[in-house]
N, C-alpha and C positions, 0 to 999 in steps of 0.2 A: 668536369670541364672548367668549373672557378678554379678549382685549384692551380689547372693551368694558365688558366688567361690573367687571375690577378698578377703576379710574377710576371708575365710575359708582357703584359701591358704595361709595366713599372721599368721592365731592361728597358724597353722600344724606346719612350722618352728620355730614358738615363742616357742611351747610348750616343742620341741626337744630340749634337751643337747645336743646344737651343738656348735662349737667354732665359736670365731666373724666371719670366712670369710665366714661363713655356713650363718649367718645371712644378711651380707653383700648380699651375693648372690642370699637370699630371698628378699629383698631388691630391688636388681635390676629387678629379676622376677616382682615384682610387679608392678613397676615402666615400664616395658617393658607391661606389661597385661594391664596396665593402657591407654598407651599411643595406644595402639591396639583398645582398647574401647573406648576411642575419633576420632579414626579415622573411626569407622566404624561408630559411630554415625553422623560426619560430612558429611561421603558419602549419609547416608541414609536421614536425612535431611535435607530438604532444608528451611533456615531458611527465606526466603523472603517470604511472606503470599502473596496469589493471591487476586489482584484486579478483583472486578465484572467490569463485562463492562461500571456498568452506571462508576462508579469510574474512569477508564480509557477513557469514554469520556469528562467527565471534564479535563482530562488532555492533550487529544490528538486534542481535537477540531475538524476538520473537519475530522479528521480517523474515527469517529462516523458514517458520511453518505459514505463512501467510502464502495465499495464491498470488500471481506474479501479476494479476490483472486488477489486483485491489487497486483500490482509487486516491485513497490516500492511508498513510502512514504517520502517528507521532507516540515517540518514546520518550523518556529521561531514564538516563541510568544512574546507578548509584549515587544515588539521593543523599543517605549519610552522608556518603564521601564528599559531597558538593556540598551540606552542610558546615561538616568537619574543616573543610578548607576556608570556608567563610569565616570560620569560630576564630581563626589563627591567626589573626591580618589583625594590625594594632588597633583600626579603628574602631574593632568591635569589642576591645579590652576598653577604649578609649568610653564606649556607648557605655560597657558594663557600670563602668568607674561613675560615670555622670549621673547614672540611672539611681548608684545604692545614696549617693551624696545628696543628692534630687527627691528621687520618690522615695528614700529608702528598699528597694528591693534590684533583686541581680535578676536581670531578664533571661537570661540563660539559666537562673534554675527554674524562672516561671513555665518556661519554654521546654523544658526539661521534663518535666510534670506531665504534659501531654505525650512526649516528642516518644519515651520509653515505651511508648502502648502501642504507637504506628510504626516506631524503628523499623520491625520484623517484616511489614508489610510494604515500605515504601523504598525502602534502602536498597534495593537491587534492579528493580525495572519496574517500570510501567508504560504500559502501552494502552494507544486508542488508534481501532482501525477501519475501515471504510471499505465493504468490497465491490466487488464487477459491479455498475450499473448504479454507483450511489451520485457520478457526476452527471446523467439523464435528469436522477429525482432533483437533484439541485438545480439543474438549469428551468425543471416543470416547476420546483418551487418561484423560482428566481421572475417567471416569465407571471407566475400569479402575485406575486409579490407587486410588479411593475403596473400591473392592471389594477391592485388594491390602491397603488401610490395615485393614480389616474383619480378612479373615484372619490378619493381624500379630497385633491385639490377640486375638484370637479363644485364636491359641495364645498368647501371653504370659498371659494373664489364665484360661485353662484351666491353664498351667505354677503358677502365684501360687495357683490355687485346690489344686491336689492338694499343692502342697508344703504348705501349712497343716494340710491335711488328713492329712497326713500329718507333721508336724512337723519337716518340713527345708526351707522356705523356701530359703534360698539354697543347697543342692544341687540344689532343681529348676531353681531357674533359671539356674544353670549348665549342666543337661545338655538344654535348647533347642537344636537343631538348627536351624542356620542357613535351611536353608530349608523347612523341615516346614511353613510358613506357605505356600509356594509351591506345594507338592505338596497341601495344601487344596486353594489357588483350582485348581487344576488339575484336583481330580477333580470340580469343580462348575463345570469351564467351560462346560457345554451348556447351560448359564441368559444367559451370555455370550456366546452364540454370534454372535449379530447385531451386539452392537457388535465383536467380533473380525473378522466378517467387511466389516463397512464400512469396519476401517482403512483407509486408502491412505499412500501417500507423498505430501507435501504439496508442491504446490510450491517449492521455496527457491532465489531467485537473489542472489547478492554478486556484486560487483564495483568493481572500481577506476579510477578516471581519470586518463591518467597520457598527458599532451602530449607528451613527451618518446621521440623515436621508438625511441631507441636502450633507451631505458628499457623502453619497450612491448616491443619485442622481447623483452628477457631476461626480462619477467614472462610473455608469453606463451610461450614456450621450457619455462621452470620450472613453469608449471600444465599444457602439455599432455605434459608429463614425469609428471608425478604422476597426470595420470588414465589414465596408457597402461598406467603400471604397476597401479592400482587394477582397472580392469578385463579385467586378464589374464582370459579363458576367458569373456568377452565378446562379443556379436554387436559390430560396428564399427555405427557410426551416426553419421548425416547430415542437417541440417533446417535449412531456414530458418524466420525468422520477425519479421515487422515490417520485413526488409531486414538482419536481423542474422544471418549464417552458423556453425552450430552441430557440431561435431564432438565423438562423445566415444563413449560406449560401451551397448547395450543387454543389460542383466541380465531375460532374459525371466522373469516366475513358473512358468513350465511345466519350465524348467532346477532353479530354487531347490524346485520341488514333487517333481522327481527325486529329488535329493539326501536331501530329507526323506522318500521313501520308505522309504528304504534304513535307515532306524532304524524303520519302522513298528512293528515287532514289540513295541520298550520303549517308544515311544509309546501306543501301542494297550491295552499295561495299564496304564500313567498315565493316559492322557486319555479310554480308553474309542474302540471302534472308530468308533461311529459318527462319534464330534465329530473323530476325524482323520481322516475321509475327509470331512468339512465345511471344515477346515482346509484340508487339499491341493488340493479344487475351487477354494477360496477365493482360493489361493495363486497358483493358474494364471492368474487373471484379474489380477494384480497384478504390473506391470512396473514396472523402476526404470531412468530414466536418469540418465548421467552426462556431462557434457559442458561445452564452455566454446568463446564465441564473441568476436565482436569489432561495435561500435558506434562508429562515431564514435573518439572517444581512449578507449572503455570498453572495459576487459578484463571479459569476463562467464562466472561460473560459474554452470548452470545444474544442479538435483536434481530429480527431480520422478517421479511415477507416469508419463508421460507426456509428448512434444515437443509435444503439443499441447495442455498446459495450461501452459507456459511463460508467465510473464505479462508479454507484451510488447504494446503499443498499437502499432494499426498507424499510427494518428498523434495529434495533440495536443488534440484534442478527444474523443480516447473513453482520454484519459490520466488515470492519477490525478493530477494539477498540475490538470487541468482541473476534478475533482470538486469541490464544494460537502463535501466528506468534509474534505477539507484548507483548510478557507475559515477556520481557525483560524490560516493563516501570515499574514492578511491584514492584521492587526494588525502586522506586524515589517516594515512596506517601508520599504524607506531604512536598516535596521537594519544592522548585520554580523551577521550567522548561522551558528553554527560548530557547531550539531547540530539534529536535526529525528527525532520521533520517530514515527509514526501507528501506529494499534489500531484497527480494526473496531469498529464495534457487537456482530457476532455473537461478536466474540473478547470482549468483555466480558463477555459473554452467558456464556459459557462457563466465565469462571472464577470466576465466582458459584454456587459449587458449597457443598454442605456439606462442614464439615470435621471438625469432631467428632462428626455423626452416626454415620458408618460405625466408628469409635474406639468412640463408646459404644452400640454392635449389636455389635460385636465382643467387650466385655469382656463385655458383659450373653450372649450366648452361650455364650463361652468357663469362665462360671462356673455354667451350666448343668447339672444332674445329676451332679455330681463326690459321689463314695462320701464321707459324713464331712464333706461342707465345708455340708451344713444346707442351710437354706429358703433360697433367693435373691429369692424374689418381690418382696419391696418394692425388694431392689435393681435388681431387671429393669423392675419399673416406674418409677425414678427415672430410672433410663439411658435410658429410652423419653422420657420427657419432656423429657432434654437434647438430644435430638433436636428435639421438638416445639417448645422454645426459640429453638433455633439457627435454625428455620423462620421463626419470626418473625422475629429480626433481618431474615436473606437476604432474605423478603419485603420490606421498605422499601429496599430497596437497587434504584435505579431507572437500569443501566446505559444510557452513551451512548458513542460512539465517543471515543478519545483523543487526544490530540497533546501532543505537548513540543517545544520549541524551546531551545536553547541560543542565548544572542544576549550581546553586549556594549553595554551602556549602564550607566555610569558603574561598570563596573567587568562580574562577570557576572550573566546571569538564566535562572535554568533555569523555564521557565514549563511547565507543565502543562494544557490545556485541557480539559475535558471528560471522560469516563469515567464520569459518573454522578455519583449521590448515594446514599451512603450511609446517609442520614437520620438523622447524630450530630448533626449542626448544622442551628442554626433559621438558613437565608441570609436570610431576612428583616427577622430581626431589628435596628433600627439600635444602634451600641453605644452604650451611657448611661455607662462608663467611659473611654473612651474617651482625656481629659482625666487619666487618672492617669497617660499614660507620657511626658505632658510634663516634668516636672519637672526640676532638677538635677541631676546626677551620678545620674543613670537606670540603673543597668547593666542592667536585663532588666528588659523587661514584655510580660506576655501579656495576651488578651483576648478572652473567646469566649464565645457562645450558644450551649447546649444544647439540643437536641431533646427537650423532656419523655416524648416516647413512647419514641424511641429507649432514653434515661437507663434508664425503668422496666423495660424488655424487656432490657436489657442486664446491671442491676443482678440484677433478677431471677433469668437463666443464672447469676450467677458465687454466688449465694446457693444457686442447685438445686445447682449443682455442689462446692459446700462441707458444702452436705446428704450427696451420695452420698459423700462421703470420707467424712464423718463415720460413713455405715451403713455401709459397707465394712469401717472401724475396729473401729465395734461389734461387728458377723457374726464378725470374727476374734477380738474380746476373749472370747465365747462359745461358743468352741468349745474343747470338752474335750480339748485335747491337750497333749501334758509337750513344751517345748520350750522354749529358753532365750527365744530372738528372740520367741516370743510370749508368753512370764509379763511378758518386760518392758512390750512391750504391753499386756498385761491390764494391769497394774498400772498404766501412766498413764492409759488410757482409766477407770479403774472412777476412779479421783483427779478425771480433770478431770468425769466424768461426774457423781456425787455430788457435791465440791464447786464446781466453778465454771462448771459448762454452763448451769446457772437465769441464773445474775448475768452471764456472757457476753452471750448471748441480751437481757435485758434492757439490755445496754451498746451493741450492735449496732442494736437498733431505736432505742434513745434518737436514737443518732447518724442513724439512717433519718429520724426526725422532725425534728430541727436541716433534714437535707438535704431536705423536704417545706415547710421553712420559711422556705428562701432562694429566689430567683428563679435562672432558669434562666443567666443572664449571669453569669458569671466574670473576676477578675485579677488578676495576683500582679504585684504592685510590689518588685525587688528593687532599691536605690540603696546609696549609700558618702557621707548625709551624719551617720550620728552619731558624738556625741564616743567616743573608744575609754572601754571600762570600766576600771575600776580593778580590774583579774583578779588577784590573788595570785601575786606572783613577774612580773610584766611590769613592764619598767623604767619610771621616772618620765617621763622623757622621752617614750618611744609612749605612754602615756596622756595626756600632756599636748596631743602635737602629732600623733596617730594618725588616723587616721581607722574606724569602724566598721559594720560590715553591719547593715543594716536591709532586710527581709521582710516582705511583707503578702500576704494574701489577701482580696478584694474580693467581694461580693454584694451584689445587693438584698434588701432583705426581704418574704417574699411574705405572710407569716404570722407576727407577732411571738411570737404566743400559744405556737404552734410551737417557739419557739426555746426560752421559761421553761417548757415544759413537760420539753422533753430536757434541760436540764441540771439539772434537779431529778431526770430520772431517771438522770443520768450520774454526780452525786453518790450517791446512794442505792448503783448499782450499786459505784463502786470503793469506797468505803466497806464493801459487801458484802465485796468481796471480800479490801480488806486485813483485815478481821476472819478471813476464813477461812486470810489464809496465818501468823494469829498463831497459831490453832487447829492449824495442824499444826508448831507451835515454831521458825517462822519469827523474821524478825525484827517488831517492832514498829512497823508503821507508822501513818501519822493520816494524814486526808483531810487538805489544809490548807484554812483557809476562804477563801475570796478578799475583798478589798478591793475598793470600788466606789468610783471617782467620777464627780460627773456635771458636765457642761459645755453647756447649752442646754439642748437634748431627746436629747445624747448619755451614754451610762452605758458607762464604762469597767469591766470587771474584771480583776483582777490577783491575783498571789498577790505577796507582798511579799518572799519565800522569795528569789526567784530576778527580784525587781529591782534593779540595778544604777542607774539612773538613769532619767528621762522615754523617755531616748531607745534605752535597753536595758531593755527591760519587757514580756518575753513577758505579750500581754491579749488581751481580747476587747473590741470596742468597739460597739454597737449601738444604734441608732434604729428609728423606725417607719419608714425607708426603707431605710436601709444597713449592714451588719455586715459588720466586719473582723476578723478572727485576724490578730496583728502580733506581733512582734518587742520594737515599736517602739511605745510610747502615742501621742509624739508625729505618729510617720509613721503611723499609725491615724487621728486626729482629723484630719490635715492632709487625705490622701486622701480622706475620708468626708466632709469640706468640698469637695470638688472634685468628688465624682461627682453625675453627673448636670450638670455645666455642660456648654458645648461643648464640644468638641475633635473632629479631625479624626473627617468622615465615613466609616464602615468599618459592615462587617457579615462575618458571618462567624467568621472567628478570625483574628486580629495575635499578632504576636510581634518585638521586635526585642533584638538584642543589643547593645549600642553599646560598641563596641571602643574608644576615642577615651576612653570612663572609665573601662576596664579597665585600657587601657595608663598612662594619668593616674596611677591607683592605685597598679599595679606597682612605678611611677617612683618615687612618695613611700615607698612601703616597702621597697625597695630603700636608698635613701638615710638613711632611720630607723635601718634594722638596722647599716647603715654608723656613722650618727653613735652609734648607742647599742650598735653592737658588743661590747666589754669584755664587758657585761654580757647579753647576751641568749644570745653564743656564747663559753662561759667558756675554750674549748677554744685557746691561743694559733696552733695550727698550723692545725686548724678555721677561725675566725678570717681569719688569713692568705692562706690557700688562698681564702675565700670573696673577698675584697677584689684579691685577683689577678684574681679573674674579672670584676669593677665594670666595668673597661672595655669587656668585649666584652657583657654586661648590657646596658651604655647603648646598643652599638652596634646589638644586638637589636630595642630598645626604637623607638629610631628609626628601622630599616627598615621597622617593622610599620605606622609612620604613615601609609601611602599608603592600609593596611586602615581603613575609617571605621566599619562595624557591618554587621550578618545580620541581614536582616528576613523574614519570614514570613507568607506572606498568603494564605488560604484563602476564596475569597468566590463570589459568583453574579454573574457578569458578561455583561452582554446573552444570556439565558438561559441561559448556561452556566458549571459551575463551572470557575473558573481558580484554580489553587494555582502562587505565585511566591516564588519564594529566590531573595534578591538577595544577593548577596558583594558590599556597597560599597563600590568604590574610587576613591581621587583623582586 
């Protein structure tokens, strides 16, 4: 149907006597209908072809025999070979050179000396894996982990409170007892009793691939050495599974539930009788084996509660290579692949936990009813509410399974797929900046859309949480006790409280409303083209022939009104406040007024103070569309001319660092300091010493050439976030 109607809708206006802005306007019609019909084609295909399984086991190596239900997954292949590729890049002839000059020895033969003994063992695969049911035990660790954190702060902030109250602060909390926090959770573990008793032992199998028969040998020789010795006073154990034979040692829980008898007595008044006679049942039903088998060229260690949760596939189609869980390697065929990482959904799931809830339940407890240390209620209600905060965030956080790949193309790429979204970033967003990190002698630019909801709920926590310092401050500046550590106290808190908490406060939101009056898209343009300043004391020479840093940071404008409302209240506010620090016989300072100019529908401001020239002029530059904070007036107006043209399609967040005008830089200042030496390093031996080094500089300089720049790409890729770090190289 496009096919037809764009053509058809392009005659319609051609054919009409219409005048040019009629045609214009068909023009843009079509050009909008266009851009509509690429976007729906990009949503509905998905241009990476799916790999068969056998395909994805050539690549994934032991994810072949792994069960498709494991929980996570990580490999590295061909170890040498990622080695060998390392060895070959100039900088590491460069490290050798400096190293035999230097220390006298060559690190590559020190490295050498080890490397030949593990070659055989490391050089083709390794793997670590995780099966069915290991992201349960993580979420049961994760949820006791949260209640340990609770107790921590519980007693720390119970220690903080009586020393106050008592006027020895750091006496009390020196005399914390390392584990008095432990012997808490412990007499309250009958609330925890259910997820203690769910723990298990999780499945975990490693292993190595290793061709090499004689090689195989000695590694299996040397692991089933270490597990004979491990499970001394051990049942012996035997299992096959998938075809793979497994020998190692069975730890029954009815043995380890003995054992723990035999202390029942100081268990029983620690833990309380009933919950260790919960624990010992518990106990009994929980085996551990240990063991290590053989696959193919795989030497395999297997952990696990059980030999028959071992997660092996009994073949290639109910493997995880086969899942649609790993349909993320699909994108890398034909690639080199030299690591591979996978994550469950449910293990996401898991560690989307809160983390400073149980932190502030713990301190909001711990300062509960202490003799002398006063009312705590507002601050129990604040610490309830950074809880409540923290809830919001974790809510927008919308987990999905993981994957990383480690691959080589055009130097390397650590790719990340999937894991969710956090809901910081608008993926949707296309960037309007975009166009600013083309420019010249570029060293760093970033680029990124913000999540407006995200921003507010985030902004928000770190504002509660600057609130509860602040009442915590107060609680302690009022309280009647003769102690040195808190008069001093007192005394700053009653200073900033009286004179400068009014005009803070007013300084804080001023800047809240600037940020309510820029759009959600972000970017900082850092480059190397302005003239150097004429600094006081820098030789004639580097200012004439230097080069200097120029800085920006980029926004749209969503709200101009917004922007001359805060800075009318950001003047008022430091103006407050330098009058109050003359009041306390400070020194004398003045707001300075700033300088405006305007260029279009652009108005630059500036202080004149602290301008050096166009192109060193810390300003702010501002339209009805764009505001920049610069360095640089010039690199200000140039940018804010450029946003919003084209430049490369991205969404998400960019970032690149481009080495290639770092090294550039180096080079010319290197050479400066050299020709204008005399004067810049007065010190003759200094000096000397410096220019002895010039040559092994340069040799630096040009090893690092093969490095080209580090980009950073955080986006929404055929439904799924991918985040990619490229090291690119020649």
């Amino acid at each position: 149907m496009w096919a037809l109607a764009l053509p058809l809708h392009l005659l319609f206006y051609a054919s009409c006597e219409k005048t040019e802005p009629v045609v214009e306007k068909a023009g843009e019609s079509v050009k909008e209908a266009a851009g509509e019909v690429a976007e729906v084609i990009e949503k509905a295909v998905d241009p990476t072809p799916a790999l068969s399984a056998e395909e994805r086991a050539k690549m994934l190596g032991f994810a072949s025999h792994l069960s498709a239900d494991s929980d996570t997954f990580m490999a590295i292949y061909d170890g040498v070979g990622m080695v060998d590729g390392l060895r070959k890049l100039k900088i590491w002839e460069f490290i050798r050179e400096t190293a035999k000059e230097e220390e006298g020895f060559d690190p590559e033969e020190a490295i050498g000396e080890g490397a030949g003994e593990v070659r055989p063992f490391l050089g083709e695969e390794f793997f670590l894996a995780t099966g069915d049911g290991s992201a349960e035990q993580f979420d049961s660790m994760q949820k006791l982990q949260n209640r340990m954190s609770y107790y921590q702060f519980r007693i720390l902030s119970n220690a903080f409170a009586k020393g106050a109250a008592e006027g020895d602060l750091e006496g009390a909390m020196s005399d914390i007892d390392d584990e008095a926090w432990l012997m808490e959770f412990a007499k309250d573990i009958g609330q925890y009793m259910p997820i203690v008793e769910s723990v298990q032992v999780p499945p975990v199998m490693a292993g190595l691939k290793i061709s090499d028969a004689e090689a195989m040998g000695m590694a299996e020789e040397q692991v089933r050495s270490f597990l004979a010795m491990a499970g001394d006073g051990a049942e012996p154990l035997e299992f096959e599974k998938a075809g793979a034979k497994f020998s190692g040692s069975l730890f029954k829980g009815e043995m380890l539930a003995e054992e723990l008898e035999g202390g029942r007595e100081e268990m029983d008044g620690m833990l309380g009788k009933e919950n260790v006679d919960k624990i010992v049942a518990a106990l009994k039903e929980k085996n551990l084996v240990l063991a290590a088998g053989k696959m193919g060229d795989y030497l395999l260690v297997y952990i696990g509660g059980s030999a028959e949760a071992c997660p092996l596939a009994d073949d290639l189609s109910g493997s995880l290579a086969a899942s649609d869980a790993v349909s993320f390697i699909d994108g890398f065929g034909g690639k080199k692949v030299h690591g591979v990482f996978y994550g469950s959904e449910g293990l996401l799931k898991s560690s989307a936990t809160a983390g400073l809830k149980p932190i502030a339940e713990g301190c909001r407890d711990g300062l509960k009813g202490v003799d002398g240390f006063g009312d705590t209620r507002e601050i129990a209600a604040l610490l309830d509410m950074v809880g409540e905060r923290e809830a919001e965030l974790l809510a927008m956080y919308d987990p999905a399974s993981i994957g990383g790949v480690i691959s080589v193309d055009e130097g390397v790429k650590f790719d990340i797929i999937g894991g969710g979204d956090q809901g910081a970033i608008d993926y949707g967003a296309k960037h309007q900046l975009a166009a600013l990190g083309e420019g010249e002698n570029v060293l760093l630019f970033a680029d990124w859309v913000s999540d407006a909801d995200y921003s507010e709920k985030a902004a928000g926590l770190v504002e509660l949480l600057a609130e509860t310092a602040y009442a915590v401050t107060g609680h302690l500046a009022r309280l009647d006790v003769e102690s040195d550590e808190l008069m001093e106290l007192k005394g700053g808190y009653q200073m900033f409280d009286g004179m400068f908490r009014e005009d803070l406060l007013k300084l804080w939101a001023a800047l809240s409303t600037m940020n309510n009056g820029l759009g959600e898209e972000s970017a900082i343009v850092v480059d190397l083209n302005a003239e150097f300043p004429p600094i006081p004391n820098v030789p004639k020479g580097v200012v004439e022939e230097g080069r200097f840093i120029r800085a920006s940071y980029v926004a749209p404008v969503k709200d101009r009104s917004k922007l001359k409302e805060s800075w009318a209240a950001v003047d008022e506010s430091v103006r407050a406040i330098l009058a109050t620090v003359k009041e306390m016989e400070g020194p004398e300072l003045h707001m300075l007024k700033p300088t405006n100019s305007e260029k279009d529908d652009l108005v630059t401001w500036y202080f004149d103070a602290f301008a050096f020239s166009d192109d060193v002029k810390p300003s702010v530059t501002v339209s009805d569309e764009w505001f920049a904070a610069s360095t640089s007036k010039t690199q200000a107006l140039d940018l804010v001319g450029k946003a919003g043209a084209d430049g490369p399609a991205r969404q998400g967040s960019w970032m690149k660092l481009d080495l290639d005008v770092l090294r550039a830089y180096l080079d010319e200042a290197v050479k400066l300091v050299d020709k204008n030496g005399e004067e810049i390093i007065p010190d003759p031996d200094a000096l000397a010493e410096f220019r002895e080094q010039l040559p092994r500089v340069a040799k630096g300089l040009a090893a690092a050439e093969q490095f080209e720049a580090v980009t950073f790409h955080d986006r929404m890729e055929n439904g799924s976030r991918r985040m990619t770090l490229h090291v690119k190289v020649r």
